[in-house]
PyMOL commands that place a pseudoatom at each C-alpha (Angstrom):
pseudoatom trace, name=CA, resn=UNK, resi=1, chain=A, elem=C, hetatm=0, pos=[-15.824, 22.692, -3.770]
pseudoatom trace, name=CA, resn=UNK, resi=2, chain=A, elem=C, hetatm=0, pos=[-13.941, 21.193, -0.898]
pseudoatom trace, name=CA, resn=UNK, resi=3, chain=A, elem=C, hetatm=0, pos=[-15.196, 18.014, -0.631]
pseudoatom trace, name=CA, resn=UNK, resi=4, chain=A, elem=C, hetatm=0, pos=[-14.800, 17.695, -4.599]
pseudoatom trace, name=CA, resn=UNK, resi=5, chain=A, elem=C, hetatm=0, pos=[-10.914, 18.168, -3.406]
pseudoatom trace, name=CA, resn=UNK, resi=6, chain=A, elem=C, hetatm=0, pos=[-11.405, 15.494, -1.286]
pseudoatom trace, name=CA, resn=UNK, resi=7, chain=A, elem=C, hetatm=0, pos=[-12.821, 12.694, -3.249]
pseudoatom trace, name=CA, resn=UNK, resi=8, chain=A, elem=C, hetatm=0, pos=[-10.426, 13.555, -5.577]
pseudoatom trace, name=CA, resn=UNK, resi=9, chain=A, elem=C, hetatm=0, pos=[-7.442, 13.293, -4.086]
pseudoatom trace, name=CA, resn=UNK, resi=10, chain=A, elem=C, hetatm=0, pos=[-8.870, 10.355, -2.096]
pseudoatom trace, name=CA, resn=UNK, resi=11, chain=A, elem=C, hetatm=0, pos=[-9.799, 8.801, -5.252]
pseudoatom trace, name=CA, resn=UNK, resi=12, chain=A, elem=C, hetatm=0, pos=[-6.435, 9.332, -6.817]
pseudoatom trace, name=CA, resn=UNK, resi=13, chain=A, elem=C, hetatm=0, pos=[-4.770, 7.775, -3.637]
pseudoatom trace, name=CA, resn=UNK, resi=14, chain=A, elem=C, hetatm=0, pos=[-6.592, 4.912, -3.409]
pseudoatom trace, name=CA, resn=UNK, resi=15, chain=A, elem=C, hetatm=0, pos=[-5.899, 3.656, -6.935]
pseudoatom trace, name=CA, resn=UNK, resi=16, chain=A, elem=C, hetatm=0, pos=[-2.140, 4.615, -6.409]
pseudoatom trace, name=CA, resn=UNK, resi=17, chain=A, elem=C, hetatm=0, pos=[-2.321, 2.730, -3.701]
pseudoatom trace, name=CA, resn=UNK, resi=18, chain=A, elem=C, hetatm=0, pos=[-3.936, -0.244, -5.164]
pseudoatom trace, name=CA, resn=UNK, resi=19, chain=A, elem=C, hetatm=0, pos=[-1.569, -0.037, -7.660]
pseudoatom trace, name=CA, resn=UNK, resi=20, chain=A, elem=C, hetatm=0, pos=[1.505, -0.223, -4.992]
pseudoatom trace, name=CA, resn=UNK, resi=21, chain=A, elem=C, hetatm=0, pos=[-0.116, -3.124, -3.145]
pseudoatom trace, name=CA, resn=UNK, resi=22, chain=A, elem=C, hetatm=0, pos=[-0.480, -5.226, -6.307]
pseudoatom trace, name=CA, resn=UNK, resi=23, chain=A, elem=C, hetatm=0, pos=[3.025, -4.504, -7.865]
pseudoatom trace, name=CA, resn=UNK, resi=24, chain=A, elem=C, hetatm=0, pos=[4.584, -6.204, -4.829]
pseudoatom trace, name=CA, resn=UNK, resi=25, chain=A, elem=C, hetatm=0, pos=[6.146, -9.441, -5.386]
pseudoatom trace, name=CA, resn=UNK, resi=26, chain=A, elem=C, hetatm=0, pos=[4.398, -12.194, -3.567]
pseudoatom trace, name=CA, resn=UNK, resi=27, chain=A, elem=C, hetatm=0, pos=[7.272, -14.996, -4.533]
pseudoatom trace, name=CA, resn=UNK, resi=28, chain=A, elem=C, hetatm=0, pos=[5.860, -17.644, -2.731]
pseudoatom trace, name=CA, resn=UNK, resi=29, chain=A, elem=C, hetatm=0, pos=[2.572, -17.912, -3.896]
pseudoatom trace, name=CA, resn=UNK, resi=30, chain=A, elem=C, hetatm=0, pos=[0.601, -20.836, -1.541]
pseudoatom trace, name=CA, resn=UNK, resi=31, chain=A, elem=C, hetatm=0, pos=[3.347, -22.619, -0.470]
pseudoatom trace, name=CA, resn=UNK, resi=32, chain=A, elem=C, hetatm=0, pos=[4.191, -20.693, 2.596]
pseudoatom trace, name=CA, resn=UNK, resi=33, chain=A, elem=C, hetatm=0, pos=[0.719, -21.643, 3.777]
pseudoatom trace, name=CA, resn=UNK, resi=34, chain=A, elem=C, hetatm=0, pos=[1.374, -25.417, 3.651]
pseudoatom trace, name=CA, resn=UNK, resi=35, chain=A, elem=C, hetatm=0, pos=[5.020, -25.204, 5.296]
pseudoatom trace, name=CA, resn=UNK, resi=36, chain=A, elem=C, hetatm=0, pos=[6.742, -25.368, 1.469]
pseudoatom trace, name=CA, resn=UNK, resi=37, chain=A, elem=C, hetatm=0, pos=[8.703, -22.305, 2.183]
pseudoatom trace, name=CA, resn=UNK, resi=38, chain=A, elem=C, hetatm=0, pos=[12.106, -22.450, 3.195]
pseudoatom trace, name=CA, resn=UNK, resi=39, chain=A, elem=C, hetatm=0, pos=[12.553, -19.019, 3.917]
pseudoatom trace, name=CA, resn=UNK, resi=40, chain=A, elem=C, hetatm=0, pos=[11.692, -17.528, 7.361]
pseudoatom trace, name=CA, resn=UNK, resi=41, chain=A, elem=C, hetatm=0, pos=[12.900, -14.139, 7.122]
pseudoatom trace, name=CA, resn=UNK, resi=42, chain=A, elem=C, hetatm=0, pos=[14.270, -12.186, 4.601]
pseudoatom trace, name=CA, resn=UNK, resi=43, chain=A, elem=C, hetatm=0, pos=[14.859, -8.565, 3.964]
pseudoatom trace, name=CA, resn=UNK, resi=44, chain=A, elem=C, hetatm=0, pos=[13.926, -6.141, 1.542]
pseudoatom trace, name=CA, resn=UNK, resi=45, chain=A, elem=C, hetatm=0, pos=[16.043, -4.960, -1.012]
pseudoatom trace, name=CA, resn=UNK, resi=46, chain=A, elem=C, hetatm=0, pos=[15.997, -2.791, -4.178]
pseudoatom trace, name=CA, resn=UNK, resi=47, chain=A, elem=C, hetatm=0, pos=[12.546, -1.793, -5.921]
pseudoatom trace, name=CA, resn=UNK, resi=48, chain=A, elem=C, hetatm=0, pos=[10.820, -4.064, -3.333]
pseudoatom trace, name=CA, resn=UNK, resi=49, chain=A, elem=C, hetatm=0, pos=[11.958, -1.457, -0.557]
pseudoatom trace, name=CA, resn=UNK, resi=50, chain=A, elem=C, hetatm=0, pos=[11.065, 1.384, -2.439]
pseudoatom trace, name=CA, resn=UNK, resi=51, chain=A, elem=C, hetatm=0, pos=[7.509, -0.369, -3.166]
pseudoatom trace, name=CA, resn=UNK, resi=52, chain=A, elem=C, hetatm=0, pos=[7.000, -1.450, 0.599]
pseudoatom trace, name=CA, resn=UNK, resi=53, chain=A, elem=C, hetatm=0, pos=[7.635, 2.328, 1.663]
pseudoatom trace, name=CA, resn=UNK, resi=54, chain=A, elem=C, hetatm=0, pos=[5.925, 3.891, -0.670]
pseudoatom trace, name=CA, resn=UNK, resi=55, chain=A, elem=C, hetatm=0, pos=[2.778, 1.685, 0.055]
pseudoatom trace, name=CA, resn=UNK, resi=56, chain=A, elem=C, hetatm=0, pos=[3.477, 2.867, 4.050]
pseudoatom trace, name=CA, resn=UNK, resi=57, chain=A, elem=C, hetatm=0, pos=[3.555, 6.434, 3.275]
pseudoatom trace, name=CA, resn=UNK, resi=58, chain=A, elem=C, hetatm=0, pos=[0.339, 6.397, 0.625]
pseudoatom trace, name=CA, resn=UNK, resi=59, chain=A, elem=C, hetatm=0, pos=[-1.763, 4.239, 3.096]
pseudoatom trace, name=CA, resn=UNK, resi=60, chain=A, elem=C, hetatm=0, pos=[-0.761, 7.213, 5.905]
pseudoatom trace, name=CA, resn=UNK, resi=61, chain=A, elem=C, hetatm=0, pos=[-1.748, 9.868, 3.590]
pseudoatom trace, name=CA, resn=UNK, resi=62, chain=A, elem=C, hetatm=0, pos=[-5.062, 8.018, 2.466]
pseudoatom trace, name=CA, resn=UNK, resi=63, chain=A, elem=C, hetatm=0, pos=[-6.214, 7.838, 5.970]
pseudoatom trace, name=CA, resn=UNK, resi=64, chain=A, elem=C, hetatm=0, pos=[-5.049, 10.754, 6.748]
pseudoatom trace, name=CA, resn=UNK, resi=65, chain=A, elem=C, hetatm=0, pos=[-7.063, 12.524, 4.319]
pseudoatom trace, name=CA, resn=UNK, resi=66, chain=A, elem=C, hetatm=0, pos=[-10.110, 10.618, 5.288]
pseudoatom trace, name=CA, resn=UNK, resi=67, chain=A, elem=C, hetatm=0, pos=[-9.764, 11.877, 8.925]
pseudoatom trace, name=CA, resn=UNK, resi=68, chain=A, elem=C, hetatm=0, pos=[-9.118, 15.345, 7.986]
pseudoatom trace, name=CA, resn=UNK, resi=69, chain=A, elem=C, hetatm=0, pos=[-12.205, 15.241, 5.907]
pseudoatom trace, name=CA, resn=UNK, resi=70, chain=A, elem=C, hetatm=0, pos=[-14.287, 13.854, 8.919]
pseudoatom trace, name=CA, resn=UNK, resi=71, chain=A, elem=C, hetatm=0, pos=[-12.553, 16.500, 10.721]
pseudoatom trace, name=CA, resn=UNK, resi=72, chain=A, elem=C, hetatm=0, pos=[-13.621, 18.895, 8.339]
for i in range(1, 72): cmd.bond("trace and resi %d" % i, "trace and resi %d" % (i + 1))
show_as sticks, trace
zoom trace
């Protein structure tokens, strides 16, 4: 019953978290790779911040529920 729990709410957090990753705005596409982008740093802002958290804090819980169900 536990480890149903688990993959469960692993599985859950893993597609929520796939979800998060690919909703984030890439903006530059290739060009940064072949020196076409101009900008060098540039700060979050908006629904972009709120997307780069939440992807910190899913990934954290993710693994975090993986090594509590080694643990376990």
């Amino acid at each position: 019953m536990q480890e149903t729990v688990f993959n469960i709410i692993q599985l859950v957090l893993a597609i929520f978290l796939t979800i998060l990753i690919l909703l984030q705005q890439k903006g530059t596409g290739l060009s940064g790779v072949f020196g076409g982008s101009s900008n060098v740093y540039s700060t979050k802002r908006g629904v972009d911040k709120i997307l780069h958290f939440a992807t910190i804090i899913t990934a954290i819980v993710f693994f975090g529920t993986a090594l509590l169900r080694l643990a376990l």
